[in-house]
Predicted model as a PDB file, atoms N, CA, C, CB and O in Angstrom, pLDDT in the B-factor column:
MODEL        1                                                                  
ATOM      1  N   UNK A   1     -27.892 -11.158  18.463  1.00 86.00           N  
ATOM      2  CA  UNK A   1     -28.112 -12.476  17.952  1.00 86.00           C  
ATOM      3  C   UNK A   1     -29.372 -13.083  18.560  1.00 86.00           C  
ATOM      4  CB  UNK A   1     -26.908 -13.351  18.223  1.00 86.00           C  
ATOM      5  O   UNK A   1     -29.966 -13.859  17.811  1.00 86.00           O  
ATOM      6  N   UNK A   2     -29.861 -12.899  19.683  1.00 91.00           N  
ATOM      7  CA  UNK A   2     -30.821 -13.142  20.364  1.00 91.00           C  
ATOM      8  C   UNK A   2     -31.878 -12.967  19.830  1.00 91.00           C  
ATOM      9  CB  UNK A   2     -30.801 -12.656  21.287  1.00 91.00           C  
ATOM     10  O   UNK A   2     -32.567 -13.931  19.497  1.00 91.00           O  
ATOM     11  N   UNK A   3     -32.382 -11.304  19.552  1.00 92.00           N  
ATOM     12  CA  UNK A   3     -33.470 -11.430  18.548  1.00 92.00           C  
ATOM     13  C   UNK A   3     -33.442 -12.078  17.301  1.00 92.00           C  
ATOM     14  CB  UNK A   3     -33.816 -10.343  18.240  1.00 92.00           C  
ATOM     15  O   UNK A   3     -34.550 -12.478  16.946  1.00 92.00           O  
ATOM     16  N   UNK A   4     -32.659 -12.269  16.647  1.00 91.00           N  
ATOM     17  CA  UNK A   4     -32.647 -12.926  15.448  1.00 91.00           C  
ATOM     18  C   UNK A   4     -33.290 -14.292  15.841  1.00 91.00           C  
ATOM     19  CB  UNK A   4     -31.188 -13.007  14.810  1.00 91.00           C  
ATOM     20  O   UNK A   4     -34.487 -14.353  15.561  1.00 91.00           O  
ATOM     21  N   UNK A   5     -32.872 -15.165  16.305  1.00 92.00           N  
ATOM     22  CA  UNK A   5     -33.093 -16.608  16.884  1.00 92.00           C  
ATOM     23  C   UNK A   5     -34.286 -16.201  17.079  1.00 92.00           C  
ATOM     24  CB  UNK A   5     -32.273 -17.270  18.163  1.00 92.00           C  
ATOM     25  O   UNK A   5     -35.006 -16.269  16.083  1.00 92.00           O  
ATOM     26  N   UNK A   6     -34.802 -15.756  18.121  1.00 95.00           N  
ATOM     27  CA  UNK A   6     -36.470 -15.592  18.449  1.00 95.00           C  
ATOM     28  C   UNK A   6     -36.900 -15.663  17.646  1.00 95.00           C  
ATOM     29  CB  UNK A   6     -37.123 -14.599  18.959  1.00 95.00           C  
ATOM     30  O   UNK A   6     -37.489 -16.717  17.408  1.00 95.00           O  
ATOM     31  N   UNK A   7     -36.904 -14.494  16.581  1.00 95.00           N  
ATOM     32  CA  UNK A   7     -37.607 -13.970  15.318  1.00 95.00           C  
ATOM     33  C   UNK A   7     -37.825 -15.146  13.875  1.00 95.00           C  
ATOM     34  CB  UNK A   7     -36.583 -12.607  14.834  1.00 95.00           C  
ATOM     35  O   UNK A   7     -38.770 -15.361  13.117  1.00 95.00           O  
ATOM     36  N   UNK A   8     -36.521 -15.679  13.988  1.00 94.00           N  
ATOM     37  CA  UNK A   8     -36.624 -16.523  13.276  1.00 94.00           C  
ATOM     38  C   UNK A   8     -37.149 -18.087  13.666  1.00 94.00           C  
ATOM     39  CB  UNK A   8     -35.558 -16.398  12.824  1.00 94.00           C  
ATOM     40  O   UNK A   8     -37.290 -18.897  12.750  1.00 94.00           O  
ATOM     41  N   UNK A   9     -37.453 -18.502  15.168  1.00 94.00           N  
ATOM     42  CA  UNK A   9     -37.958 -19.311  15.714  1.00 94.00           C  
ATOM     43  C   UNK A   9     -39.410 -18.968  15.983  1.00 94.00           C  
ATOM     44  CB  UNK A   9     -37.223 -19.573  16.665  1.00 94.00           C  
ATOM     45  O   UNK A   9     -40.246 -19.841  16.215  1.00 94.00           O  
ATOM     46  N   UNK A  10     -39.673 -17.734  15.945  1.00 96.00           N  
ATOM     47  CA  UNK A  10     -41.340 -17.579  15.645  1.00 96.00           C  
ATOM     48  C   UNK A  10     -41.981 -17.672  14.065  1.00 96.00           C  
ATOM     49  CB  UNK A  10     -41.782 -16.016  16.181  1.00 96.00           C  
ATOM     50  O   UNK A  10     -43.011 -18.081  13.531  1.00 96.00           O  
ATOM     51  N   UNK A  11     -40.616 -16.984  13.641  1.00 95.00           N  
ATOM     52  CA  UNK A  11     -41.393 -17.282  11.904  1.00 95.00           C  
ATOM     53  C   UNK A  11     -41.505 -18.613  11.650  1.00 95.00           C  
ATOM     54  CB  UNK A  11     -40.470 -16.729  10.472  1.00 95.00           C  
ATOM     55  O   UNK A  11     -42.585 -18.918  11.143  1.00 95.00           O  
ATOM     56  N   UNK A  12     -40.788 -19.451  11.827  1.00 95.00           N  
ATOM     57  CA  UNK A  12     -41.501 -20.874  11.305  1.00 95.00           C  
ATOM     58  C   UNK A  12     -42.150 -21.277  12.595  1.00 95.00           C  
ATOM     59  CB  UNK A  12     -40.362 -22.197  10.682  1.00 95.00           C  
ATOM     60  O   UNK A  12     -42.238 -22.493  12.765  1.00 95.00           O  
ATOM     61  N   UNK A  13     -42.497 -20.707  13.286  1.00 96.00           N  
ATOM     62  CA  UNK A  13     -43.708 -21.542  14.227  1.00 96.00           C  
ATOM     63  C   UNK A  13     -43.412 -22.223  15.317  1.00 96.00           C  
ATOM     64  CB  UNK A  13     -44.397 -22.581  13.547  1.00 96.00           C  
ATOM     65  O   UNK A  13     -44.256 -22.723  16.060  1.00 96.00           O  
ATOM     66  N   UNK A  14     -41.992 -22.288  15.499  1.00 96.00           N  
ATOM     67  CA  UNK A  14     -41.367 -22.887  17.200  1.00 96.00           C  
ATOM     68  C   UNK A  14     -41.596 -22.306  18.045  1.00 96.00           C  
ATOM     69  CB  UNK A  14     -40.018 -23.007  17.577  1.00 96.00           C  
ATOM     70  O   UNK A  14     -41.638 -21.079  18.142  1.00 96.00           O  
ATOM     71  N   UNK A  15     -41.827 -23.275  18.983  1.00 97.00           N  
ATOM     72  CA  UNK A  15     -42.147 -22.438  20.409  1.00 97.00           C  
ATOM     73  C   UNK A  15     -40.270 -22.758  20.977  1.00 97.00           C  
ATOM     74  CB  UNK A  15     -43.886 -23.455  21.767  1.00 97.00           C  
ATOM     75  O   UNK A  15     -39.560 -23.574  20.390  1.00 97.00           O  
ATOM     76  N   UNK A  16     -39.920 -22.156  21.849  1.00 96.00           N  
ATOM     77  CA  UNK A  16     -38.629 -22.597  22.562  1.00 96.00           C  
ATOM     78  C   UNK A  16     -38.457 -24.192  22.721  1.00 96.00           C  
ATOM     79  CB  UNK A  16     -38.611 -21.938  24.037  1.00 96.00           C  
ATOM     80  O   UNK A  16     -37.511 -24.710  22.127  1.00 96.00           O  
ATOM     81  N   UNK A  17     -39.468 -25.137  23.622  1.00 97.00           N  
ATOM     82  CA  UNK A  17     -39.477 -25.942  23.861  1.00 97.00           C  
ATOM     83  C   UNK A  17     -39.536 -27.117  22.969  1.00 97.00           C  
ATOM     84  CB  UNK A  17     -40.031 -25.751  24.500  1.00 97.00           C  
ATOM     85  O   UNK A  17     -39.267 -28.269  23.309  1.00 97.00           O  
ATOM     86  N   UNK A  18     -40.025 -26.608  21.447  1.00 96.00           N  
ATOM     87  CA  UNK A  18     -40.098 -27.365  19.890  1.00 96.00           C  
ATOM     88  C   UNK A  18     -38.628 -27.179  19.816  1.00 96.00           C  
ATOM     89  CB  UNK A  18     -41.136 -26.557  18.404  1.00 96.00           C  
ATOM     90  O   UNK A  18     -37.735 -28.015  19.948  1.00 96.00           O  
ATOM     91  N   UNK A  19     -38.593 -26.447  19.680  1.00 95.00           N  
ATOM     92  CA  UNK A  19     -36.732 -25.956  19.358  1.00 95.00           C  
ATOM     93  C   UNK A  19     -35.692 -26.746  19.666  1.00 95.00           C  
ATOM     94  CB  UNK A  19     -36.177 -24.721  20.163  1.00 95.00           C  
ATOM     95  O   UNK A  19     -34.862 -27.242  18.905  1.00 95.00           O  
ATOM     96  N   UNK A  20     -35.840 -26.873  21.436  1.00 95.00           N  
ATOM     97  CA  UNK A  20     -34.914 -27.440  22.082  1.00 95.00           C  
ATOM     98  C   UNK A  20     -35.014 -28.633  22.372  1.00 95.00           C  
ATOM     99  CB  UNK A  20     -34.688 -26.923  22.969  1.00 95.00           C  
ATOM    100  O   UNK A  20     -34.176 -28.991  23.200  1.00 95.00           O  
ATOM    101  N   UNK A  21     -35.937 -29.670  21.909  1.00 96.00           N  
ATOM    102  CA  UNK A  21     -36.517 -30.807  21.784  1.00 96.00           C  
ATOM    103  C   UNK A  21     -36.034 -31.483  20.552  1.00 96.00           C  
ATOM    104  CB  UNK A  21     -37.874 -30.636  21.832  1.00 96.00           C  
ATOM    105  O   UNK A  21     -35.747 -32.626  20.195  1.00 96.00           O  
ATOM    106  N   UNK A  22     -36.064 -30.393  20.101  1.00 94.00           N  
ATOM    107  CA  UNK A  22     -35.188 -31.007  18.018  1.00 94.00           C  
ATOM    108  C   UNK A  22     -34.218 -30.988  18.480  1.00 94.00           C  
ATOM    109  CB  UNK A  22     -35.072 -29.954  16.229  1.00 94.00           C  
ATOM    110  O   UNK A  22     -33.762 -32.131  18.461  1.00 94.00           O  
ATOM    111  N   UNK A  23     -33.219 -29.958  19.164  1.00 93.00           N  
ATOM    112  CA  UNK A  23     -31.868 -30.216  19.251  1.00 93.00           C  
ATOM    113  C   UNK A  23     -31.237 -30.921  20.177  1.00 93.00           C  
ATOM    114  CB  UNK A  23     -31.337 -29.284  19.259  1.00 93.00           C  
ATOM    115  O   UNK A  23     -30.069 -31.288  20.049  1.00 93.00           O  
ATOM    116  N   UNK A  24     -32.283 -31.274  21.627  1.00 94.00           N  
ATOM    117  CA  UNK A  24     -31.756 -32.269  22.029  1.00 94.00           C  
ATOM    118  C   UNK A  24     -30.685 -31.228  23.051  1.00 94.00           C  
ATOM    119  CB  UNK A  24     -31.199 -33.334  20.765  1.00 94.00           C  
ATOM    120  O   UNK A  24     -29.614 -31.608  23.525  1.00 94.00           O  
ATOM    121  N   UNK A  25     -31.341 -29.744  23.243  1.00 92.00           N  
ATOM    122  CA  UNK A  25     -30.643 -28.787  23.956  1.00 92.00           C  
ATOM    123  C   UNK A  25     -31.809 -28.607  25.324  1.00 92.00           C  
ATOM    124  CB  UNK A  25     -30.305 -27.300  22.898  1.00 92.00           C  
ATOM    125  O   UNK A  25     -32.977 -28.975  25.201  1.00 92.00           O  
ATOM    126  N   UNK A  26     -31.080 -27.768  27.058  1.00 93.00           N  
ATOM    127  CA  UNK A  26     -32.264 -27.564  27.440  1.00 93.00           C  
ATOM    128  C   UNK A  26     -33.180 -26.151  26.754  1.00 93.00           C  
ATOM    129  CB  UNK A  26     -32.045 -27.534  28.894  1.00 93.00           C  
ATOM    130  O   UNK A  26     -32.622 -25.245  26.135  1.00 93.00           O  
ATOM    131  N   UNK A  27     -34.099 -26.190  26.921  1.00 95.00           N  
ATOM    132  CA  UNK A  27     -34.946 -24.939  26.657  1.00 95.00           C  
ATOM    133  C   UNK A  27     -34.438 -23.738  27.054  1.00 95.00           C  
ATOM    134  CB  UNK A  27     -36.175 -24.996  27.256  1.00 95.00           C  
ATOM    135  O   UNK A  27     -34.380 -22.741  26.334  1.00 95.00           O  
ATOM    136  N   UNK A  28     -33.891 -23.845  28.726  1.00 93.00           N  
ATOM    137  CA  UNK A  28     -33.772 -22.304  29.419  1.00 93.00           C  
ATOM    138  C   UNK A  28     -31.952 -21.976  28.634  1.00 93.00           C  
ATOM    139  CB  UNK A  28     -33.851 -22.394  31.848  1.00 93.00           C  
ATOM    140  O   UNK A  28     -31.168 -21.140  29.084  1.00 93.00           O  
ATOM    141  N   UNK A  29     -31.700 -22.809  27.528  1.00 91.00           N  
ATOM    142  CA  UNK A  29     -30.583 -22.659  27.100  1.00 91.00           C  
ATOM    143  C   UNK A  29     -30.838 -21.186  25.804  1.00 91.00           C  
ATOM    144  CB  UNK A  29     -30.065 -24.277  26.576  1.00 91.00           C  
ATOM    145  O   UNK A  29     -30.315 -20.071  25.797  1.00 91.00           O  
ATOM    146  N   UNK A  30     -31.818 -21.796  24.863  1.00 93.00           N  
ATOM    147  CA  UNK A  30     -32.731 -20.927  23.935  1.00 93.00           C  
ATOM    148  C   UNK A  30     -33.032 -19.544  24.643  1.00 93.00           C  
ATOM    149  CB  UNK A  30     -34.193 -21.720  23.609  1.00 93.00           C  
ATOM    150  O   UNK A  30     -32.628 -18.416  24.362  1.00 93.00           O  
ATOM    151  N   UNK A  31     -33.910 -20.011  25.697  1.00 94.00           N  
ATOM    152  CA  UNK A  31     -34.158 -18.339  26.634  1.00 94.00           C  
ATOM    153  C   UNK A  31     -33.149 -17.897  26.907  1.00 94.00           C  
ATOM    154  CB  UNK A  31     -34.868 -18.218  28.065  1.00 94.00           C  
ATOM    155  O   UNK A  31     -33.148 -16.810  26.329  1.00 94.00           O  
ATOM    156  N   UNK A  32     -32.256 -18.000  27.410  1.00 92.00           N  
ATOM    157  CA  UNK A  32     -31.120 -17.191  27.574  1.00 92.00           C  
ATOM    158  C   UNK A  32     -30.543 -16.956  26.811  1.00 92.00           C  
ATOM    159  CB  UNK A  32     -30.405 -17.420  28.197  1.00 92.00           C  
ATOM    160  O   UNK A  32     -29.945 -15.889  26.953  1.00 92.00           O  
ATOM    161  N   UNK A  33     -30.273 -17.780  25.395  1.00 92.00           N  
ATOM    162  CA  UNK A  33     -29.577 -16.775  24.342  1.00 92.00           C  
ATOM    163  C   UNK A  33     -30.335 -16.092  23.953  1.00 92.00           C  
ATOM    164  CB  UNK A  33     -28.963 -17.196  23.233  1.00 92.00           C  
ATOM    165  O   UNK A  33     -29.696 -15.200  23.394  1.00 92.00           O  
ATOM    166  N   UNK A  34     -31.702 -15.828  23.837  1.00 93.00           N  
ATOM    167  CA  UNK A  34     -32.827 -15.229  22.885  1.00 93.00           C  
ATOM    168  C   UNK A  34     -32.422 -13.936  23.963  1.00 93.00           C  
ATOM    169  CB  UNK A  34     -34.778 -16.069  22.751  1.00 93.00           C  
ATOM    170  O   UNK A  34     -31.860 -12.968  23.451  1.00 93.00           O  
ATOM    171  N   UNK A  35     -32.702 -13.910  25.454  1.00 94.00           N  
ATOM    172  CA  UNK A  35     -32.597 -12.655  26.307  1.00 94.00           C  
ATOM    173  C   UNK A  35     -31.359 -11.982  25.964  1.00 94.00           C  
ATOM    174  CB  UNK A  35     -32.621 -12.941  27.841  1.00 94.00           C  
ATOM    175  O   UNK A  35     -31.237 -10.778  26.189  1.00 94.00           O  
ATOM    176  N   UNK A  36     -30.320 -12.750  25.373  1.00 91.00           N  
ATOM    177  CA  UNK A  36     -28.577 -12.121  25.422  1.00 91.00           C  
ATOM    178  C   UNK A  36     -27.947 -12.366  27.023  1.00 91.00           C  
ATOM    179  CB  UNK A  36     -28.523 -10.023  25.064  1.00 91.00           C  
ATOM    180  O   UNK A  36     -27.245 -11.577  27.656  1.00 91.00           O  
ATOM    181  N   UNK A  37     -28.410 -13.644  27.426  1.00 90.00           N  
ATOM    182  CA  UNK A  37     -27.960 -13.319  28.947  1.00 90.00           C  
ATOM    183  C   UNK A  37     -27.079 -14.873  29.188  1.00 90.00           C  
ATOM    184  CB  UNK A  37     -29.605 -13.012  30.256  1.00 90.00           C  
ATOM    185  O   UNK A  37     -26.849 -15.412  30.271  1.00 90.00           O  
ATOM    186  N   UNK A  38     -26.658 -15.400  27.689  1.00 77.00           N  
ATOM    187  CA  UNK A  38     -26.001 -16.658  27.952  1.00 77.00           C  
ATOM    188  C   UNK A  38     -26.554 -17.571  26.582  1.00 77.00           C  
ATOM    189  CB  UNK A  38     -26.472 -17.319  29.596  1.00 77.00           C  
ATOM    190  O   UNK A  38     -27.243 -17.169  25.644  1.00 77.00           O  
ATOM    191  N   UNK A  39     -26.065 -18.761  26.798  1.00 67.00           N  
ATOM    192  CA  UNK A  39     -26.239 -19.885  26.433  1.00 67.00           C  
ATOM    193  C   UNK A  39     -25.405 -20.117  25.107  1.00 67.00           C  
ATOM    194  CB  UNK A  39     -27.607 -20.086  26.373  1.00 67.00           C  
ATOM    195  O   UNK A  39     -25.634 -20.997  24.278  1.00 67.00           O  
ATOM    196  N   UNK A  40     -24.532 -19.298  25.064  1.00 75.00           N  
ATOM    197  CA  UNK A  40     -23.831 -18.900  23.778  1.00 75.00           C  
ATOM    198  C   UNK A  40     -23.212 -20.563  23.100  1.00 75.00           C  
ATOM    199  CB  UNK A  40     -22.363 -17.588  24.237  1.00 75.00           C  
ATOM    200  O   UNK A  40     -23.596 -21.045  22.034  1.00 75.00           O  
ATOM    201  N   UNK A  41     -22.411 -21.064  23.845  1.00 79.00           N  
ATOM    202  CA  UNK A  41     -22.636 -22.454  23.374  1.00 79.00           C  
ATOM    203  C   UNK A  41     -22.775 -23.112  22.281  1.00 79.00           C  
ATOM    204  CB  UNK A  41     -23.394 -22.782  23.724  1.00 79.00           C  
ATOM    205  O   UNK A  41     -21.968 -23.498  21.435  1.00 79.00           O  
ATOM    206  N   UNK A  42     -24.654 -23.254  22.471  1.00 83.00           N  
ATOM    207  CA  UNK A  42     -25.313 -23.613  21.310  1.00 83.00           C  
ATOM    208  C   UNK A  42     -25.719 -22.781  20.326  1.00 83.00           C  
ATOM    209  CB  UNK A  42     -26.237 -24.164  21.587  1.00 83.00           C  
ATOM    210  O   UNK A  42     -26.326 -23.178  19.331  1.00 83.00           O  
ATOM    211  N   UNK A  43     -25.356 -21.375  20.583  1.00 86.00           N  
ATOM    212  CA  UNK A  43     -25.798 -20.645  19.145  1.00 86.00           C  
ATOM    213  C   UNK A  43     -25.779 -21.061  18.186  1.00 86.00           C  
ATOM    214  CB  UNK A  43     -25.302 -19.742  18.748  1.00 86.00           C  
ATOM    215  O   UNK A  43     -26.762 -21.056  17.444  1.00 86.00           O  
ATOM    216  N   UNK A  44     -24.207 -21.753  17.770  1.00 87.00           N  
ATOM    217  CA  UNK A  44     -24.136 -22.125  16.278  1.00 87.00           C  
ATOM    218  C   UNK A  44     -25.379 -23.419  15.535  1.00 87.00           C  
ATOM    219  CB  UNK A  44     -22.460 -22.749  16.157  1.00 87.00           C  
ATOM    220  O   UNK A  44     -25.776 -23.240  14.383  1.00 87.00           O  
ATOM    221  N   UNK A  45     -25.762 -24.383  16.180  1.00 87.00           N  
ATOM    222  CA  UNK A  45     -26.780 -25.323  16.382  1.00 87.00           C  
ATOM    223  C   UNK A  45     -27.810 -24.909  16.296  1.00 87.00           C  
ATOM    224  CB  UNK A  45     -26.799 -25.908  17.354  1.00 87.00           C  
ATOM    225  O   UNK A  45     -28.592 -25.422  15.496  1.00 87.00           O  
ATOM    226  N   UNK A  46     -28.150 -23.941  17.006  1.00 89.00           N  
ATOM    227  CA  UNK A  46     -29.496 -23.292  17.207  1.00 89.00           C  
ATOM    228  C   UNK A  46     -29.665 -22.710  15.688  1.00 89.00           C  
ATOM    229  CB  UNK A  46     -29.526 -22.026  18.536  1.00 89.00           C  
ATOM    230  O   UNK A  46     -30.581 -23.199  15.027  1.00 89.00           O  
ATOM    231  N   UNK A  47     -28.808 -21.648  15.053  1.00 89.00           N  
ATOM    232  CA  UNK A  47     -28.984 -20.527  13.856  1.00 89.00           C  
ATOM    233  C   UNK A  47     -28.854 -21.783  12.781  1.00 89.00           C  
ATOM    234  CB  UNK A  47     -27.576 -19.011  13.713  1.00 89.00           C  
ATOM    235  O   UNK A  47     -29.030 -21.468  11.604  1.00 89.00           O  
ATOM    236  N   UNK A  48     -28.557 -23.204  13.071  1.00 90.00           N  
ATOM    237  CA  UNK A  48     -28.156 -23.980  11.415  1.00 90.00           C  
ATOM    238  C   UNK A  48     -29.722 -24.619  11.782  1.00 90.00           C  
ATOM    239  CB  UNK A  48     -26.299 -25.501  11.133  1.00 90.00           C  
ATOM    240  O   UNK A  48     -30.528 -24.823  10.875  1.00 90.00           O  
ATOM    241  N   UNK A  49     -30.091 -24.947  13.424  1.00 90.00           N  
ATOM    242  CA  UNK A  49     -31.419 -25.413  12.734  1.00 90.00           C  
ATOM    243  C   UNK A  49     -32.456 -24.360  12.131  1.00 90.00           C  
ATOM    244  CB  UNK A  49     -32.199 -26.197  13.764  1.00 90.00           C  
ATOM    245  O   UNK A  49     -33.221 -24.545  11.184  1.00 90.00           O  
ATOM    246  N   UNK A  50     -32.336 -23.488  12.719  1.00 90.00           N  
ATOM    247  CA  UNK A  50     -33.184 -22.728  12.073  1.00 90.00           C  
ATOM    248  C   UNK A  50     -33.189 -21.675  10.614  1.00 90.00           C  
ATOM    249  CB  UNK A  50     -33.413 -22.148  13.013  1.00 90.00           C  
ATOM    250  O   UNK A  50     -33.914 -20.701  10.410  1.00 90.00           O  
ATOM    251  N   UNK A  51     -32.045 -22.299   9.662  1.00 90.00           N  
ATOM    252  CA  UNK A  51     -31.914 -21.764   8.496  1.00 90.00           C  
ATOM    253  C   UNK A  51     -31.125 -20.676   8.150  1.00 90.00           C  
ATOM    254  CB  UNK A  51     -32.897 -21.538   8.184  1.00 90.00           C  
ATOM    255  O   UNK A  51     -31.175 -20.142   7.042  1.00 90.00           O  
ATOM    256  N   UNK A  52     -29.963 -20.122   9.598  1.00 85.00           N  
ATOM    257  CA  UNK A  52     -29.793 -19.085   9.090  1.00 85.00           C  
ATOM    258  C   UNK A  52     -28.374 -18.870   9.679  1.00 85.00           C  
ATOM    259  CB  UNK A  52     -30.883 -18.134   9.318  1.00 85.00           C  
ATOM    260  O   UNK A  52     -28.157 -19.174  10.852  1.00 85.00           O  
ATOM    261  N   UNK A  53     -27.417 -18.358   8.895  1.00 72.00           N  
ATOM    262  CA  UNK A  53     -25.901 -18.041  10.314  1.00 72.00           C  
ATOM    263  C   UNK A  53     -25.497 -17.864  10.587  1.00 72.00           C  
ATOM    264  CB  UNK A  53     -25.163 -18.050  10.890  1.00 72.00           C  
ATOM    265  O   UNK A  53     -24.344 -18.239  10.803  1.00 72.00           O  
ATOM    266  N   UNK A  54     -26.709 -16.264  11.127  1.00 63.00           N  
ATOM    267  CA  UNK A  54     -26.570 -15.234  12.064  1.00 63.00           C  
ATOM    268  C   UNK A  54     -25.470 -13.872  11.554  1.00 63.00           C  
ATOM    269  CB  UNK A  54     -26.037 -16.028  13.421  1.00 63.00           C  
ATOM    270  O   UNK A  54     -25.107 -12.816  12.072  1.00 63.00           O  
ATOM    271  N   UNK A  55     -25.254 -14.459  10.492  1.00 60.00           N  
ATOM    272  CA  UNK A  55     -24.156 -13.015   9.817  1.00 60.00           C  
ATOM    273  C   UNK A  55     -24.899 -11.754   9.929  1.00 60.00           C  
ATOM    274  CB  UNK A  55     -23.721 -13.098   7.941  1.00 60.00           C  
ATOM    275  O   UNK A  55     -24.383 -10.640   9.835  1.00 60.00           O  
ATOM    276  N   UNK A  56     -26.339 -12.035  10.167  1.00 50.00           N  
ATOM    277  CA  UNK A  56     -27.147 -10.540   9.589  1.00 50.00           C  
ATOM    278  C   UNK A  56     -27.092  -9.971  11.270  1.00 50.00           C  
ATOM    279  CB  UNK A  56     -29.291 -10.770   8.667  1.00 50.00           C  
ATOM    280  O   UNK A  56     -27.232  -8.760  11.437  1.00 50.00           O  
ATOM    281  N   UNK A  57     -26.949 -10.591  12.115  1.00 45.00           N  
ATOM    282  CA  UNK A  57     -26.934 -10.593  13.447  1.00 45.00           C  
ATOM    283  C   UNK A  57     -25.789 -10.110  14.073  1.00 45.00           C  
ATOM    284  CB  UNK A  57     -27.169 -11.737  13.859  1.00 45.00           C  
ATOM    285  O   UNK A  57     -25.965  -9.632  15.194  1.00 45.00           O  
ATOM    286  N   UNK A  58     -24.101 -10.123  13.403  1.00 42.00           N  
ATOM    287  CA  UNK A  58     -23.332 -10.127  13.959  1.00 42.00           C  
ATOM    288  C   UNK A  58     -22.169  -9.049  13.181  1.00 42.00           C  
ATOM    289  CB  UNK A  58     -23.176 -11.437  14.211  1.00 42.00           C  
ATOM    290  O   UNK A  58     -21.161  -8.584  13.713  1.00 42.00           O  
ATOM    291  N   UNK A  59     -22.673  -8.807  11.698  1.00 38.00           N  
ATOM    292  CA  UNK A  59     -22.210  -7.967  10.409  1.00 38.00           C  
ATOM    293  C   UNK A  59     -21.925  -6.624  11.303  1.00 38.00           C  
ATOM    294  CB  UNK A  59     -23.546  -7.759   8.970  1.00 38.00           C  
ATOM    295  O   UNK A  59     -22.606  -6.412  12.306  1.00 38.00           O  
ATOM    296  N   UNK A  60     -21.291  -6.078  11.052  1.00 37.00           N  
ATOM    297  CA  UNK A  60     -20.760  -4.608  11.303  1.00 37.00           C  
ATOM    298  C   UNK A  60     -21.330  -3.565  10.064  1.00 37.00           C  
ATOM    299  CB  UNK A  60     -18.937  -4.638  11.305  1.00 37.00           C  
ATOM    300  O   UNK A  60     -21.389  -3.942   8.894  1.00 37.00           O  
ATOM    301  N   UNK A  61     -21.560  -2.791  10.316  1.00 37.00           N  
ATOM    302  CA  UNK A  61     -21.915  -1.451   9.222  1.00 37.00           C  
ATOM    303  C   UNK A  61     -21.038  -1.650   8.021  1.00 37.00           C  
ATOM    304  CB  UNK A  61     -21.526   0.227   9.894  1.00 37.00           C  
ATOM    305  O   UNK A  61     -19.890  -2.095   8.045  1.00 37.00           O  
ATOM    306  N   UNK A  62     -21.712  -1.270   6.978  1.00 36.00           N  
ATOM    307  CA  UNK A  62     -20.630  -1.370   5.595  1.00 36.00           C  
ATOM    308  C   UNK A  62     -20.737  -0.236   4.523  1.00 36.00           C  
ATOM    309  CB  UNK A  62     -20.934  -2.803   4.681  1.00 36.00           C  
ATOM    310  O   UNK A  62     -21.678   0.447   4.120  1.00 36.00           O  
ATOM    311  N   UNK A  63     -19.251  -0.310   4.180  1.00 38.00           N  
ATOM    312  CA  UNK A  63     -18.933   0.963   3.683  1.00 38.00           C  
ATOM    313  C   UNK A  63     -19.078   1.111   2.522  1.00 38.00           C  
ATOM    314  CB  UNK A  63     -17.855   1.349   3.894  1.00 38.00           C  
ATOM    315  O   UNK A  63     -18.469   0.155   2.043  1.00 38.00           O  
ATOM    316  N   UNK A  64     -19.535   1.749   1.625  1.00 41.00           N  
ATOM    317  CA  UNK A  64     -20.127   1.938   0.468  1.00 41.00           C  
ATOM    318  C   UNK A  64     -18.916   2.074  -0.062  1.00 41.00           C  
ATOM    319  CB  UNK A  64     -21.152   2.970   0.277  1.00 41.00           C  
ATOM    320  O   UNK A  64     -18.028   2.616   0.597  1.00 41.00           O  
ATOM    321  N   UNK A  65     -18.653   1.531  -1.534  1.00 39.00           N  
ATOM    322  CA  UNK A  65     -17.895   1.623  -2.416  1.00 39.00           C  
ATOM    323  C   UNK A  65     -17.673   0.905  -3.512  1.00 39.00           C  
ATOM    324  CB  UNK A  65     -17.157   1.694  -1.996  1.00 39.00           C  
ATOM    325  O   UNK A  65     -16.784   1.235  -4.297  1.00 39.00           O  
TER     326      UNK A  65                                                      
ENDMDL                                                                          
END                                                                             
């Protein structure tokens, strides 16, 4: 989930600190979920501001049929 957030916080042009300034979250909250080393929390907040929620991030393999 971490890369996703990054990835999708670089595609529209946020830096961490844009990010966490909109949400009114701290920053080293963003870095640590982006690393996978915490901040789990605010994930859900984080993936709705940024357009997306995180299913592609969290989906399991799928079985053709």
């Amino acid at each position: 989930m971490g890369l996703l957030i990054r990835n999708k916080r670089r595609e529209l042009g946020l830096s961490q600190d844009d990010l966490a300034r909109q949400l009114g979250i701290p920053q080293g909250s963003i870095s640590k979920l982006e690393r996978g080393i915490g901040g789990e929390q605010h994930a859900t907040r984080i993936l709705t501001a940024l357009g997306t929620n995180g299913q592609s991030a969290t989906a399991g393999p799928t079985t053709p049929g």
